[in-house]
Structures are given as C-alpha cells and as structure tokens.
C-alpha positions as a printed Julia matrix, in Angstrom:
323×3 Matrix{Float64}:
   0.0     0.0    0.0
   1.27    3.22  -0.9
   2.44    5.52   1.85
  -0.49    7.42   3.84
  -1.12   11.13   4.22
  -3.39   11.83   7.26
  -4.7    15.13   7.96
  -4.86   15.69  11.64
  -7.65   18.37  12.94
  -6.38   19.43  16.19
  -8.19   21.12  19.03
  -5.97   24.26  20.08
  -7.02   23.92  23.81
  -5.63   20.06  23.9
  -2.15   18.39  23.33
  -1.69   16.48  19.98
  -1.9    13.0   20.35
   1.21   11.62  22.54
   2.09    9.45  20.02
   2.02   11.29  16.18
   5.6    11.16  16.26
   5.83    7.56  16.69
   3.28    6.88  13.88
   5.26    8.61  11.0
   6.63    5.63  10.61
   2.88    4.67   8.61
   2.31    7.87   7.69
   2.45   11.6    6.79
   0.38   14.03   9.14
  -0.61   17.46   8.47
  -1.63   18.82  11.29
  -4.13   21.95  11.21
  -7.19   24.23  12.61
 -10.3    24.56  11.1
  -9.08   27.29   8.86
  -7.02   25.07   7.28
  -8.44   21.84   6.9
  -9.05   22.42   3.06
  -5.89   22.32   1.81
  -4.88   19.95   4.99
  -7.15   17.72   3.08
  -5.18   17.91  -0.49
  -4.58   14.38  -1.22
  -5.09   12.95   2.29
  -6.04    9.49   2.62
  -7.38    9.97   6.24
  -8.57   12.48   8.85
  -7.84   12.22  12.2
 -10.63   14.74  14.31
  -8.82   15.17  17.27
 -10.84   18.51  17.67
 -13.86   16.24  17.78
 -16.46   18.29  18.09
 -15.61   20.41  15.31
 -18.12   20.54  12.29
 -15.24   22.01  10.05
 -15.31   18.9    7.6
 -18.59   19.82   6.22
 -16.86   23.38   5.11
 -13.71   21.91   3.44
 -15.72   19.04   1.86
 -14.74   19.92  -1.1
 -10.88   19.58  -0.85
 -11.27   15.91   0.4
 -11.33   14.52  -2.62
  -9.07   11.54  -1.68
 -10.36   11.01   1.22
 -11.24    7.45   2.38
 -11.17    7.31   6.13
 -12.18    9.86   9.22
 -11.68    8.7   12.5
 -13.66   11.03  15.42
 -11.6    11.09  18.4
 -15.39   10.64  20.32
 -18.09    8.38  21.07
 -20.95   10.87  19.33
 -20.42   11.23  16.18
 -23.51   14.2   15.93
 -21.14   16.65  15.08
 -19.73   15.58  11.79
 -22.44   13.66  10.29
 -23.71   15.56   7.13
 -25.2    14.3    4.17
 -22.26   14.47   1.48
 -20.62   12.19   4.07
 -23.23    9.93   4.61
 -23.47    9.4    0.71
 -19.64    8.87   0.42
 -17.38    5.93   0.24
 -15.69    7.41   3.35
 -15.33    5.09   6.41
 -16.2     6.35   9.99
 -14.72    5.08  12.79
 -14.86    6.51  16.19
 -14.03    6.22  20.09
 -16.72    3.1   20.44
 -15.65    1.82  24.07
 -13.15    3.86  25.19
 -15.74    5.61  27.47
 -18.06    2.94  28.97
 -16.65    2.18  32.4
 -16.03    5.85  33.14
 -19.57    6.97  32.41
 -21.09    4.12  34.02
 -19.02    4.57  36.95
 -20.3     8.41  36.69
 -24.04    7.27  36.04
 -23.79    5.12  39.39
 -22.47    7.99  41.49
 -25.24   10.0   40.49
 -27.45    7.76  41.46
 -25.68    6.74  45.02
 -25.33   10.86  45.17
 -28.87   11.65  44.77
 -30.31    8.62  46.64
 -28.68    9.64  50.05
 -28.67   12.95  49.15
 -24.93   14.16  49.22
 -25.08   17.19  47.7
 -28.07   18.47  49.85
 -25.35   17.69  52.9
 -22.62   19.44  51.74
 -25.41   22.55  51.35
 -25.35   21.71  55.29
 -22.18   21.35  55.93
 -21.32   24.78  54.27
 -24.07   26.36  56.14
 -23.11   24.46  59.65
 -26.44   22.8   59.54
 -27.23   19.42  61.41
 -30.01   17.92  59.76
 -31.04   14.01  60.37
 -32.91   13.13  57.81
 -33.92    9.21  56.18
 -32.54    8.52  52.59
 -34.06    6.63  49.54
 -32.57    2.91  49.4
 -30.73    2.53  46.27
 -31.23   -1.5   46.67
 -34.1    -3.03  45.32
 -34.59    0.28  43.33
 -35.19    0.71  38.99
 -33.06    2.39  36.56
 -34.65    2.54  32.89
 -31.68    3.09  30.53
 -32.52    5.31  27.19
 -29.94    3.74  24.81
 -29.14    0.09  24.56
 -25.35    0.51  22.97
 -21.87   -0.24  24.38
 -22.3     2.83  27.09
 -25.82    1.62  28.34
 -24.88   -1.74  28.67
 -21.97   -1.17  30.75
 -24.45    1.42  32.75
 -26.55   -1.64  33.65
 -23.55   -4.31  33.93
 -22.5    -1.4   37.07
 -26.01   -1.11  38.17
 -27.11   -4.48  38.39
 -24.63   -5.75  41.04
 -26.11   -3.06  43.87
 -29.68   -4.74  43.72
 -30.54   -2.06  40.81
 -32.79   -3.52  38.27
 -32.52   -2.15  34.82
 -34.47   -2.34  31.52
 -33.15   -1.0   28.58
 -34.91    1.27  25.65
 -33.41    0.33  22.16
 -34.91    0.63  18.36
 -36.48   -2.77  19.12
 -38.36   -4.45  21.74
 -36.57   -7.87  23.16
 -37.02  -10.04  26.22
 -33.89  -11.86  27.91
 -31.07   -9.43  27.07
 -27.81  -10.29  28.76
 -27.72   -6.65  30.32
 -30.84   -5.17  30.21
 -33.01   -8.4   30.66
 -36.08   -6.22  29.21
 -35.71   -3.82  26.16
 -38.58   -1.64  25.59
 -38.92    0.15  21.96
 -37.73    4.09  22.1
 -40.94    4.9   20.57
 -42.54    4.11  23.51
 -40.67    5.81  25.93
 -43.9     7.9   27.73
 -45.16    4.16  28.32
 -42.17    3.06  29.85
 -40.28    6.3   32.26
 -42.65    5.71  35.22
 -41.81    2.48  35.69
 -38.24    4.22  37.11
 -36.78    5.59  39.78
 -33.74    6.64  37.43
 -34.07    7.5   34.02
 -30.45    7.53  32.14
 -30.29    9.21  29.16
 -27.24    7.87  27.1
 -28.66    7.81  23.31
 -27.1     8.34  20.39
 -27.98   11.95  19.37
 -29.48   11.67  15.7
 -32.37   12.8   13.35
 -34.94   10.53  15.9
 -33.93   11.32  19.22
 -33.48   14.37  19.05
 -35.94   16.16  21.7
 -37.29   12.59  22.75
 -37.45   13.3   26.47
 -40.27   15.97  26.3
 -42.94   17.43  28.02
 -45.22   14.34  27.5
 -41.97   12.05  28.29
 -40.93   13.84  31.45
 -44.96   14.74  32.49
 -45.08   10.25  32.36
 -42.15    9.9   34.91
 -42.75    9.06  38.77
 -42.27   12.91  40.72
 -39.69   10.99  42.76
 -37.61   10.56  39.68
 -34.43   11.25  38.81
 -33.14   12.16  35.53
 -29.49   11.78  34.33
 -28.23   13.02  30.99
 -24.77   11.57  29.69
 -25.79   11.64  25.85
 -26.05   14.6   24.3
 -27.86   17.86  25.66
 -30.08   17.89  22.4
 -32.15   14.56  23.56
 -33.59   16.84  25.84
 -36.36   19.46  25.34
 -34.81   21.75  28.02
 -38.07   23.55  28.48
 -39.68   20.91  29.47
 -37.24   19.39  32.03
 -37.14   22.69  33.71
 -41.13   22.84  34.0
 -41.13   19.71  35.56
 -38.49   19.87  38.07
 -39.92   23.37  39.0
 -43.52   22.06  39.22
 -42.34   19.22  41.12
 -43.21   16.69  38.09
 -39.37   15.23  38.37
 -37.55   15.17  41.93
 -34.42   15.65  40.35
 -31.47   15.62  37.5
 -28.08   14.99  37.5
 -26.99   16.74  34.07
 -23.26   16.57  32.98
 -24.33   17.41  29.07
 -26.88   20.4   28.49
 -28.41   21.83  25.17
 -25.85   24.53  24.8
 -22.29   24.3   26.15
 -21.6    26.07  28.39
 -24.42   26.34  30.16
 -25.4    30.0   29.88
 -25.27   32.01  32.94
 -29.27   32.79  32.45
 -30.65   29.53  32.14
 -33.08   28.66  35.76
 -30.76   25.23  36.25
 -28.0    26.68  37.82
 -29.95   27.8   40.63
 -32.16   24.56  41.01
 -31.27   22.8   44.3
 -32.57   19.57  43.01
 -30.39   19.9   40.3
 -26.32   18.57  39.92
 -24.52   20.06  37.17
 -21.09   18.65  35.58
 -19.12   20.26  32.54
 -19.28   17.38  30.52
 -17.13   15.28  31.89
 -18.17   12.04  32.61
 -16.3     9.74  30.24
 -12.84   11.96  30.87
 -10.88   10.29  33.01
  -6.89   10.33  34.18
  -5.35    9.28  30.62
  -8.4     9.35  28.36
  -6.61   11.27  25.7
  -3.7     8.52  25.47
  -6.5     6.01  25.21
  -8.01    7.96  22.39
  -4.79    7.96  20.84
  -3.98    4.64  21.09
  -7.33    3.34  19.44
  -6.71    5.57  16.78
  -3.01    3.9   16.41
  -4.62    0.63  16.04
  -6.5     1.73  13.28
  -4.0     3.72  11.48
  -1.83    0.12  11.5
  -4.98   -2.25  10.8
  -5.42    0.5    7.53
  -1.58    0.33   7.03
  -1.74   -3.9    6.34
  -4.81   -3.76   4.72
  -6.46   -5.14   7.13
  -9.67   -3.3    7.67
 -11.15   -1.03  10.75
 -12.88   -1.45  13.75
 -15.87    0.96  15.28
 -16.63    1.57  11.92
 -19.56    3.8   12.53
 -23.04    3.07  10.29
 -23.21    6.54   8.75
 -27.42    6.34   8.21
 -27.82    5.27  12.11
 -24.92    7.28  13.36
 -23.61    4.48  15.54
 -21.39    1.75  15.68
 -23.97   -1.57  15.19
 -23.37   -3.81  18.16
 -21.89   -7.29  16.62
C-alpha cells in the first residue's frame, strides 16, 4: 500500500496525540485548525478529528477529494455527520468503548449521590447545619436506561450488582437481554419512564432522538424521579425538564451534558437545588486522551496492512452496530 497522508484536525485547547511522532513511521500528518483543513485535506487518505467536536469537515468538503477514512476522536459522532458524508465511500470510525466504564461509573455515582442525598449535605455542611434526615434505598430500586449501545450496557452491567434492576430502551423491543433483561422500543418511551426511579439518558444523538425526552416524556415519569443526561444535551427538550423539576413533576437531575455548552449564565438550572450540574465530563478520566490515541493507532496500522477497521460507525444510524 502506498504511503499514507493523514490530515490531523487538532483542538488548540488540547495536546496532539502523545504518540504522532511515533506513527510517522505509517504515515504523513498534516496537522491543522479549522481554517485550514481544506488544503490539509489535499490528497489525504485519512482524517484524524482530534478537535472532535468540530463541524469544520462539512466546510472543506470539497478539498477531500481523496479522502477514504475519518476517525472522530469521540463516542458521538452528531457533530460531523452531514449528508455528502453519509453518501460517500468514506469510512467512519470513532471512540466506540473507550468511554463505557467511566460513564457508568459516573451514572452510578449519580445515582448513590442523589439517593442519600450528598449534595443536599454538603449545602449543610457549608451552612453548619445538622439535619437528620432518612434517605431513599438505592437497593431493590429501577433504573430505565434510554440507549441500549456499548455505554448503556456497561451502565446496567455497574447497576445491576447493587440490587438495581434495569431495563433497557433500544430501536427494538426484546425479552432476555444479557444486560438489560427487558428492552422496551424508544418509541414508547412515555409508556415506559414511570416504571423508574432513574431515568439515564445515554442515546445516540441523531435525526430521531433528538428532543425525545419531552414534556409528554418527562410529564409520564414518577415525581420521585431522577433524571441523568450523559448523551447529548439535544435529547432533551430543556423547556420541558425545567417545568417539571420546578412544578415538582421530576424530583431531580443529575446533568453533565446540556443543550448549549456552556451552560449559559441565564438559564433557571444553575440555581435549582434539586439539580447537579457537571461540565461534561463524565467519560474523561486520568489518561483518556492517550487512550483515544492509542485506538486511533490501532487503526491507522490495521489500515496500514490492509487489514480493515474497527468501530466503523453506520453513517445512516450514526452508531457503531453492536456485533
């Protein structure tokens, strides 16, 4: 195979992957900003999106030509997708796995946080309060997980363990699931939310899921329910979610994505007691970005020997399809 030229899209806020240098062994990278990516893209093979939430492909489409692979440094791949690329030949891989355990382990301190209310006791504690109070039992309690891929299922393999039991919500309706036991179909989901104490929202963001927890989603929950968010800010009619948590419809949310980033300084959550807010952070963990790296090394050497990728993302579903 002849010798690779891989544009590399780089986020100015974040170090370069730790190992390009190594890699130039394989190939030639040209590493740019957004401004540049056109002519980055000249006769480039592949794309490495390091800056992975940048939407700067769809603006230098034109100059990729040659291009036959992209590879998003991220598990959502929402921010790329357009429809030139979806009609390509171009492959797209992404992060698929690299952020399971750490979200999960996020998801489950949520729930342990808001169950024996921790953050309400460091409000004491700041204030010099004593206050007994009881606490909800997080045994024996329900978790209804909104998105049935590689995240959710680690979600539930966490959950299960601590006497949580968890169903599922997928694109189709199964019994006897190794990790969910019960899926229920997503277009159901006002049927299903009040059979939870904790409603996860880890879905893929695309063209059908956008907006799916709304009014008449959130109005079907329990009042003692808590809502988590580590998909994407966009499932979420953010209207609606505040309505209910002030009108007592939802007892709380734990929200570490929100519809626009960062969360403006106006918007009512900030101030909400019942409310926990994290700056999207719940996959990054102590080495994440050498992870990311070395997945993408992997790839770059299966391509190298011709021998194909993996997490090669289905461009019309915007997902990787579970095997």
């Amino acid at each position: 195979m002849p010798r690779l030229t891989v544009a590399v899209l780089a986020a100015p806020e974040h170090p370069l992957p730790y190992n390009l240098s190594a890699l130039e062994s394989i190939a030639d990278f040209r590493v740019t900003d957004a401004a540049g990516l056109r002519d980055a893209l000249d006769g480039a093979q592949g794309l490495l999106l390091w800056d992975f939430f940048s939407s700067a492909l769809r603006d230098a489409w034109t100059g990729a030509s040659s291009l036959e692979w992209v590879h998003v440094a991220a598990a959502g791949v929402d921010a790329i997708l357009f429809d030139e690329l979806r009609a390509s030949d171009v492959v797209l891989t992404n992060a698929h796995g690299i952020f399971d355990r750490p979200i999960a382990e996020y998801v489950l301190a949520a729930i342990l946080a808001f169950d024996k209310e921790l953050h309400h006791s460091r409000v004491l504690q700041d204030r010099r309060e004593w206050h007994h109070r009881d606490t909800r039992r997080t045994y024996g309690s329900t978790a209804l997980i909104v998105g049935a891929g590689g995240i959710g299922r680690e979600i539930a393999r966490v959950l299960r363990p601590l006497g949580i039991e968890v169903r599922g919500v997928g694109r189709t309706a199964r019994e006897s699931d190794p990790d969910f036991g019960t899926v229920v179909p997503s277009s159901d989901l006002a049927l299903h939310v009040g059979w939870a104490d904790h409603v996860v929202a880890v879905a893929p963001l695309t063209g059908s899921t956008r907006g799916m927890f709304d009014a008449g989603v959130f109005g079907a929950m329990k009042d003692s329910a808590h809502f988590v968010n580590v998909g994407r800010g966009a499932l979420v009619d953010e209207a609606s979610l505040v309505s209910s948590l002030e009108n007592g419809g939802l007892a709380g949310a734990s929200l570490d994505v929100v519809a626009v980033e960062p969360l403006p300084l106006e918007s009512p959550l900030w101030a909400m007691p019942q409310v926990q807010i994290s700056a999207h952070l719940s996959g990054d963990v102590t080495g994440w970005r050498d992870d990311l790296a070395d997945q993408f090394k992997d790839n770059l050497e299966r391509w190298a020997a011709g021998r194909g990728f993996e997490h090669v993302v289905d461009k019309e579903l915007g997902f990787v399809r579970r095997a």
